[in-house]
PDB file of N, CA, C and O in Angstrom:
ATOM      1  N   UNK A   1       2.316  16.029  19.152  1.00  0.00           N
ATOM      2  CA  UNK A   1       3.723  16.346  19.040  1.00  0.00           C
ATOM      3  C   UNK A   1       4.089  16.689  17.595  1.00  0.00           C
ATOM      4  O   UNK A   1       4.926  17.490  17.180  1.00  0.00           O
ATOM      5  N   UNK A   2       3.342  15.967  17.003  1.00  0.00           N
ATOM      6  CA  UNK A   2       3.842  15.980  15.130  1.00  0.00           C
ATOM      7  C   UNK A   2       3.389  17.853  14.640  1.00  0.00           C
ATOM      8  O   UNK A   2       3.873  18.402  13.650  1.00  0.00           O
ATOM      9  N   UNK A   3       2.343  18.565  15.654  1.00  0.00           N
ATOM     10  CA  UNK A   3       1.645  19.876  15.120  1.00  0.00           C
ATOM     11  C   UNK A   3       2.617  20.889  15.653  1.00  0.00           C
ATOM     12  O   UNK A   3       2.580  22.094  15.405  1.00  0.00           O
ATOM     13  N   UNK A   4       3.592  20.198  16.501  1.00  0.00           N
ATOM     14  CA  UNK A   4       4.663  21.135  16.935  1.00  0.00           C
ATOM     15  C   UNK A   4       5.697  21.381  15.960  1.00  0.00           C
ATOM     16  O   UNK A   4       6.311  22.444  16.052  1.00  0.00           O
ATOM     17  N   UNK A   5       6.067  20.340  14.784  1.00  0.00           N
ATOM     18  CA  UNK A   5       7.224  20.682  13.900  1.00  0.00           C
ATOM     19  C   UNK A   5       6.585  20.381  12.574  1.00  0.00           C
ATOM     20  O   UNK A   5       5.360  20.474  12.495  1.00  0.00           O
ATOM     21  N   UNK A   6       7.499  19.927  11.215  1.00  0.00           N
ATOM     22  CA  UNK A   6       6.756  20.336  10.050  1.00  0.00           C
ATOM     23  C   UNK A   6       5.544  19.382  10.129  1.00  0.00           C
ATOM     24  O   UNK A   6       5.280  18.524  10.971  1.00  0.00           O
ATOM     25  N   UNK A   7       4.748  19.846   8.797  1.00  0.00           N
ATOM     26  CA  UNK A   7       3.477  19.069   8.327  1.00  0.00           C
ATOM     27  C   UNK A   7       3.549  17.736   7.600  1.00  0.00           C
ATOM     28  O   UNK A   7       4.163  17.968   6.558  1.00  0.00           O
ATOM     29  N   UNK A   8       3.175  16.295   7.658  1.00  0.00           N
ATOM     30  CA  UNK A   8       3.990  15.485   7.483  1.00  0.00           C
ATOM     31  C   UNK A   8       2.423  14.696   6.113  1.00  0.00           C
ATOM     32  O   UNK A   8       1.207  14.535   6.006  1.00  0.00           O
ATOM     33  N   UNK A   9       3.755  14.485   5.412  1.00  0.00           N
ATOM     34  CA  UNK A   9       2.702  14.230   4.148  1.00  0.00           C
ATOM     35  C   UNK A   9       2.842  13.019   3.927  1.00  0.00           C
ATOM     36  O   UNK A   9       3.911  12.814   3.352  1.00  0.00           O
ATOM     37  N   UNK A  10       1.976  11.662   4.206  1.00  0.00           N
ATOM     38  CA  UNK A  10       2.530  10.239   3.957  1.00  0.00           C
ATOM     39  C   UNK A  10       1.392  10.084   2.396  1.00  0.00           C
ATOM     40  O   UNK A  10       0.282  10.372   1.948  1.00  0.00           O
ATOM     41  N   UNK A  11       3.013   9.241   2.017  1.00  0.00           N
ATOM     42  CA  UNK A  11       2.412   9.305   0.092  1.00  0.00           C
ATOM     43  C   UNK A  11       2.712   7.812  -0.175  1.00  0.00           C
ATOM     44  O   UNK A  11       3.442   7.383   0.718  1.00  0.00           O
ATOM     45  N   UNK A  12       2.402   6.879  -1.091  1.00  0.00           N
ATOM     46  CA  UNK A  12       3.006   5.937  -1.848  1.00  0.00           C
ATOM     47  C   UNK A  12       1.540   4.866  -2.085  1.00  0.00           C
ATOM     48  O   UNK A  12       0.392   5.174  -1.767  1.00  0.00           O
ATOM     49  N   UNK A  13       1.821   4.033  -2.495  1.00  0.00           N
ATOM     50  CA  UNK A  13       1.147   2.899  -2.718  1.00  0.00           C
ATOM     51  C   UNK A  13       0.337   1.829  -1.660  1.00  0.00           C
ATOM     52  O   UNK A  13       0.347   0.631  -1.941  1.00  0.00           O
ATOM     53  N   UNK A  14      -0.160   2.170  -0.788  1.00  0.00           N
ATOM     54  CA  UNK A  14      -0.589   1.682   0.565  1.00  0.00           C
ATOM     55  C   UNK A  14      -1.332   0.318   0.587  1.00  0.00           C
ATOM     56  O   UNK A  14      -1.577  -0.385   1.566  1.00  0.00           O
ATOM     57  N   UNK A  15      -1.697   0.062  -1.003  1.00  0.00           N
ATOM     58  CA  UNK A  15      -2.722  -1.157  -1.683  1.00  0.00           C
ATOM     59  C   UNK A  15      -1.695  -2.241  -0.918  1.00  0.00           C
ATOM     60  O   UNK A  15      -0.507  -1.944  -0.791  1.00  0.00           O
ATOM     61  N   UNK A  16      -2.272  -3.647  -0.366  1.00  0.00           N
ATOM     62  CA  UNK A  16      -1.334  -5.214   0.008  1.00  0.00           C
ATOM     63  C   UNK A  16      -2.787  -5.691  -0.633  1.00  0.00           C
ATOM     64  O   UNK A  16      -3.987  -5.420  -0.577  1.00  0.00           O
ATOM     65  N   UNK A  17      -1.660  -6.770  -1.410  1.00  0.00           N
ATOM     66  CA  UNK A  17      -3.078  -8.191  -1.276  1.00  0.00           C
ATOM     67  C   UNK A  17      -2.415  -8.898  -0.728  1.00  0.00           C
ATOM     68  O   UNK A  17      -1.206  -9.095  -0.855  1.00  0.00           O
ATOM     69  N   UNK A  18      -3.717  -9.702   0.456  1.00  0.00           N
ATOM     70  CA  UNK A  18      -3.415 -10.611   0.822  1.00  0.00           C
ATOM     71  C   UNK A  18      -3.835 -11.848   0.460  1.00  0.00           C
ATOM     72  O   UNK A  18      -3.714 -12.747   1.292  1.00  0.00           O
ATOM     73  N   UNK A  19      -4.289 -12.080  -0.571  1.00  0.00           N
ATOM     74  CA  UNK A  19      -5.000 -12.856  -0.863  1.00  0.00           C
ATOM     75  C   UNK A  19      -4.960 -12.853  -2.362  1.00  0.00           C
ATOM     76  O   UNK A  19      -4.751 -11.765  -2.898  1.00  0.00           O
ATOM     77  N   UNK A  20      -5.203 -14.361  -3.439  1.00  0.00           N
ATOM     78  CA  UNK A  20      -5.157 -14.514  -4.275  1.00  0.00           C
ATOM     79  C   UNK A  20      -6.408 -13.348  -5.040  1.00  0.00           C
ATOM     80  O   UNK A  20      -6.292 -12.558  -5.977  1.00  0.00           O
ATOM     81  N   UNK A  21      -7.692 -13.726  -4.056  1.00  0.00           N
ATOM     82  CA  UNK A  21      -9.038 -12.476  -4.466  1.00  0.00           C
ATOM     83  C   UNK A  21      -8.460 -11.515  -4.883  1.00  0.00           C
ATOM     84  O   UNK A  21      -8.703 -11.342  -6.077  1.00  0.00           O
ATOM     85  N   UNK A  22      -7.701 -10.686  -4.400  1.00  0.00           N
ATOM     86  CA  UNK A  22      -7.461  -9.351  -3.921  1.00  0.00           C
ATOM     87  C   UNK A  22      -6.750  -8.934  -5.577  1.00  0.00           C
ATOM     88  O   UNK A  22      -6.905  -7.782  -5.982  1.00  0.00           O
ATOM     89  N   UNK A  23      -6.115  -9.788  -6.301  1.00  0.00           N
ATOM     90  CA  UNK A  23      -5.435  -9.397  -7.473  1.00  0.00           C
ATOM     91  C   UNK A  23      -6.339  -9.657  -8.535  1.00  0.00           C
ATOM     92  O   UNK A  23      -7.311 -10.402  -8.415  1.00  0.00           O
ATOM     93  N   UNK A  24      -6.033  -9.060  -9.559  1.00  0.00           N
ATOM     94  CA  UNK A  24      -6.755  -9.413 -10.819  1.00  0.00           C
ATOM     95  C   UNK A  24      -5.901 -10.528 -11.674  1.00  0.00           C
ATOM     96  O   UNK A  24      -6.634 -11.460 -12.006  1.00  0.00           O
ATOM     97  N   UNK A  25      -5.122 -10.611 -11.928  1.00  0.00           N
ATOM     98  CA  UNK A  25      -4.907 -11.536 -12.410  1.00  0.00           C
ATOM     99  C   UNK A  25      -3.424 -11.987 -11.926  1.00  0.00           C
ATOM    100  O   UNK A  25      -2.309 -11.681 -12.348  1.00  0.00           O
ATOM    101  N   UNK A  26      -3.942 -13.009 -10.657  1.00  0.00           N
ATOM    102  CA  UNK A  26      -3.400 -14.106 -10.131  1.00  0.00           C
ATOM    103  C   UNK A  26      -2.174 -14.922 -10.763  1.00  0.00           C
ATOM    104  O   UNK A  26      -1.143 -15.262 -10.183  1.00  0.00           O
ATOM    105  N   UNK A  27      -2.506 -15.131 -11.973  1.00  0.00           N
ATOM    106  CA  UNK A  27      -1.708 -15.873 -12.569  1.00  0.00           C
ATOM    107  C   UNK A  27      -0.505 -15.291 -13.444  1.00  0.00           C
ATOM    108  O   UNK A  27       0.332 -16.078 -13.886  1.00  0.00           O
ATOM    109  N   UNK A  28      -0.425 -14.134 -13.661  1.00  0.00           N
ATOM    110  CA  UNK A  28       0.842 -13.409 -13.956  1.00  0.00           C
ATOM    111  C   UNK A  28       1.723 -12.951 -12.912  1.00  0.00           C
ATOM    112  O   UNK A  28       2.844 -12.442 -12.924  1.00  0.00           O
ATOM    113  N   UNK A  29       0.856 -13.293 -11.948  1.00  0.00           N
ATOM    114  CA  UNK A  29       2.117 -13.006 -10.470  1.00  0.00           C
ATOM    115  C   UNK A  29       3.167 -14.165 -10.784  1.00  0.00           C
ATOM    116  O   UNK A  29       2.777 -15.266 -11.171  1.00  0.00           O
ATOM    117  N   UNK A  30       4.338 -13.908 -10.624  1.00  0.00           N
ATOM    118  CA  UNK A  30       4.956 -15.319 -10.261  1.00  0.00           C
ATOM    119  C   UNK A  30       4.967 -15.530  -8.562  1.00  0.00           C
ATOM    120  O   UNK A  30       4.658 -14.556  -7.876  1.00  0.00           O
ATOM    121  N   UNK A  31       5.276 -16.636  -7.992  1.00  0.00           N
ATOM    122  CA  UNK A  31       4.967 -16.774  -6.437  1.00  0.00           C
ATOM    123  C   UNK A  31       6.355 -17.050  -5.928  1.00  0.00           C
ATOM    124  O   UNK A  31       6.548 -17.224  -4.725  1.00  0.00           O
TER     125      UNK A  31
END
């Protein structure tokens, strides 16, 4: 259905951590 009208461009930042691992430095996050 989407090839029937315009061309659809998905953009932004798609990165989640879920997890403390996932960041580099953990400890400048505030929580």
């Amino acid at each position: 259905e989407l090839e029937k009208s315009k061309p659809v461009v998905l953009t932004g930042d798609l990165n989640c951590a879920h997890e403390e691992i996932d960041i580099y430095n953990p400890a400048a996050i505030p929580s």
